[in-house]
C-alpha positions as CSV (number, residue, x, y, z in Angstrom):
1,X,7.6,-2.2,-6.3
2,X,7.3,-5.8,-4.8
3,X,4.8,-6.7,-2.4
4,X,3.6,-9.9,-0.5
5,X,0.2,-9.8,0.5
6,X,-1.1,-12.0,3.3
7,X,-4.6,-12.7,4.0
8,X,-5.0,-12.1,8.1
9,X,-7.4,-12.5,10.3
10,X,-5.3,-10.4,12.7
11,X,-1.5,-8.7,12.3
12,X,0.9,-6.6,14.4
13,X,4.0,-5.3,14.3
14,X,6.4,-4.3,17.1
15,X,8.7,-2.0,17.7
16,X,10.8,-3.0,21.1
17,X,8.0,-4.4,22.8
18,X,5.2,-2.0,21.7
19,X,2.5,-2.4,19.4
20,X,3.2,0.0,16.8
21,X,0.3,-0.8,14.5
22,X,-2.5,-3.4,14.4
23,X,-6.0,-4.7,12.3
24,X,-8.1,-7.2,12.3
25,X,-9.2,-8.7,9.4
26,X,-7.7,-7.6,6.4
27,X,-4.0,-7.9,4.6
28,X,-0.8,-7.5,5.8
29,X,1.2,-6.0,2.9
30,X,5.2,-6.3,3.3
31,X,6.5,-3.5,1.0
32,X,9.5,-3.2,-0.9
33,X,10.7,-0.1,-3.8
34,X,13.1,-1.1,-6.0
35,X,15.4,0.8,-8.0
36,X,13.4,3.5,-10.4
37,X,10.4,2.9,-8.9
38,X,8.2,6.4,-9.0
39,X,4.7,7.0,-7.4
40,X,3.2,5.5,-10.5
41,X,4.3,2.3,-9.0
42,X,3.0,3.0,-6.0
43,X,-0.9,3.9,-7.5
44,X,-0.8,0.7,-9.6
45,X,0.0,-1.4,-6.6
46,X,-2.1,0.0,-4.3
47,X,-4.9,-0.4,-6.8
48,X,-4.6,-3.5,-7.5
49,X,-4.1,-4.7,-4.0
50,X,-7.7,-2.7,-3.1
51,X,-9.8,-4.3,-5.5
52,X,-7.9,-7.9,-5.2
53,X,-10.5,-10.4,-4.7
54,X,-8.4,-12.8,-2.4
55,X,-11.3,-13.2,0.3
56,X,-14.6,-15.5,0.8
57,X,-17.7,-14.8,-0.5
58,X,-20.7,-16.2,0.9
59,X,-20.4,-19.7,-1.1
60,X,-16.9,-19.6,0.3
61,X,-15.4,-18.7,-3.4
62,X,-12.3,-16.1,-3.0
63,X,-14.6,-13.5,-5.1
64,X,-14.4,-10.4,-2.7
65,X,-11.5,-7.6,-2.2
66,X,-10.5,-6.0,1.3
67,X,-12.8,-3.2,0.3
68,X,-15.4,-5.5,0.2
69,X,-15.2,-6.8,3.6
70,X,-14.5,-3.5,4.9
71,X,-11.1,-4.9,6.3
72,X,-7.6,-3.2,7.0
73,X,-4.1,-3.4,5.5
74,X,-1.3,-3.2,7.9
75,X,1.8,-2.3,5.5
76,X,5.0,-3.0,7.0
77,X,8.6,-1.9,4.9
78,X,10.5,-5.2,3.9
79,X,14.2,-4.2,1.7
80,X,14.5,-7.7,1.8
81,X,11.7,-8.2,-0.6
82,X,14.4,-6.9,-2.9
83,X,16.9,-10.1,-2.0
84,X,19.4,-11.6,-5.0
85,X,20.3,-15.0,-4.4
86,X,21.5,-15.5,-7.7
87,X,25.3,-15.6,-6.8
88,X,26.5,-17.7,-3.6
89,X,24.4,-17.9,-0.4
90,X,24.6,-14.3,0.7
91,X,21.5,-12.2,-0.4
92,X,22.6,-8.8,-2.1
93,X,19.8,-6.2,-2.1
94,X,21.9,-3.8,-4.5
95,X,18.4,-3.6,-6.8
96,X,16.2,-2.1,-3.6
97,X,15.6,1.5,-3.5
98,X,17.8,4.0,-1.5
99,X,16.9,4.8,1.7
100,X,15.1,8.4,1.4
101,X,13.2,6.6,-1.7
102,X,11.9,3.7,-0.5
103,X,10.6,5.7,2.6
104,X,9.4,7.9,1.1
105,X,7.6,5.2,-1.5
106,X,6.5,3.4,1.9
107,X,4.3,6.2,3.0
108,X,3.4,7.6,0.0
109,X,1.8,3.8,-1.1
110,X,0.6,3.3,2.8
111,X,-1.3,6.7,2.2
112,X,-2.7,5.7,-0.9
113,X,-4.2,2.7,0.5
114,X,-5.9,5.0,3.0
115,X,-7.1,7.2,0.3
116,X,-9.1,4.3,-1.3
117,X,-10.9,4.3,1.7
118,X,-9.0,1.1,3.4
119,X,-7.8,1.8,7.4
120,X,-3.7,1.7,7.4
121,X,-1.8,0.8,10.3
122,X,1.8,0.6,9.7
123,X,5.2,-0.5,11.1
124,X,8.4,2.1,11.3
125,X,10.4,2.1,7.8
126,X,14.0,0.5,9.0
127,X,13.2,-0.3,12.3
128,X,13.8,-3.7,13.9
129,X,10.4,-4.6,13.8
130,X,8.7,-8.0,14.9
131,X,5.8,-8.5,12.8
132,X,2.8,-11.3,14.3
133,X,-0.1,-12.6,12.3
134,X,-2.3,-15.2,11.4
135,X,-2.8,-15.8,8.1
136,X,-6.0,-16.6,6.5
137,X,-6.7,-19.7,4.5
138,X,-3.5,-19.5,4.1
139,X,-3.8,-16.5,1.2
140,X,-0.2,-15.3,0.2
141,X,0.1,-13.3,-3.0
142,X,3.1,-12.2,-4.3
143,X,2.6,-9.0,-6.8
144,X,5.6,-6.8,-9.0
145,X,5.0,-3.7,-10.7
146,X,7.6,-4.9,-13.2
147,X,6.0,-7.9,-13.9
């Protein structure tokens, strides 16, 4: 699974106009499963994103995860995450998941997120979604179970 993690102060996504899901502080997490990923990949990552220590302690010194702030993740489905550019100037995203996977990945790793005791809001998987923030710092982490 590929993720980008962004440090926020504040994120939404909409869906036609309405606010689908929102947090405050915490990290918005754009989601991708690629080809053979399993629920295994989905633990791992959502481990690791929980206990990531990407925000300020009280010297200022990233040395603190989102559990440690108390913060919320606002995971939002990105297939584009999965984007080869490789060959000519057209993206192919042959190497994402299928469909029924990768939603099914989404909310099973959305769910585990929650089950580490972070609040979860999250977008629509394949919906046209507009997605609003303000990132933190600026904090963006890019993270790959394969690597």
């Amino acid at each position: 699974m590929r993720a980008l993690i962004q440090r926020v102060t504040q994120a939404r996504v909409e869906i036609e106009g309405a606010t689908v899901g929102e947090i405050g502080p915490g990290v918005l997490i754009l989601i991708c499963a690629m080809q053979g990923d399993t629920e295994a990949q989905a633990d791992k990552l959502a481990a690791k994103i929980t206990k990531l220590r990407i925000f300020k302690d009280d010297e200022g010194r990233m040395n603190r995860s989102v559990a440690d702030i108390g913060g919320a993740a606002l995971v939002v489905s990105q297939f584009t995450l999965a984007a080869d550019t490789s060959r000519g100037n057209r993206p192919g995203f042959s190497s994402a998941a299928a469909p029924e996977l990768g939603e099914s990945l989404y909310e099973y790793f959305a769910a585990q997120m929650q089950a580490q005791g972070i609040p979860v809001a999250t977008g629509r998987f394949g919906a046209d979604m507009a997605v609003s923030l303000t990132n933190d710092g600026p904090v963006t982490i890019w993270l790959d179970t394969d690597a």
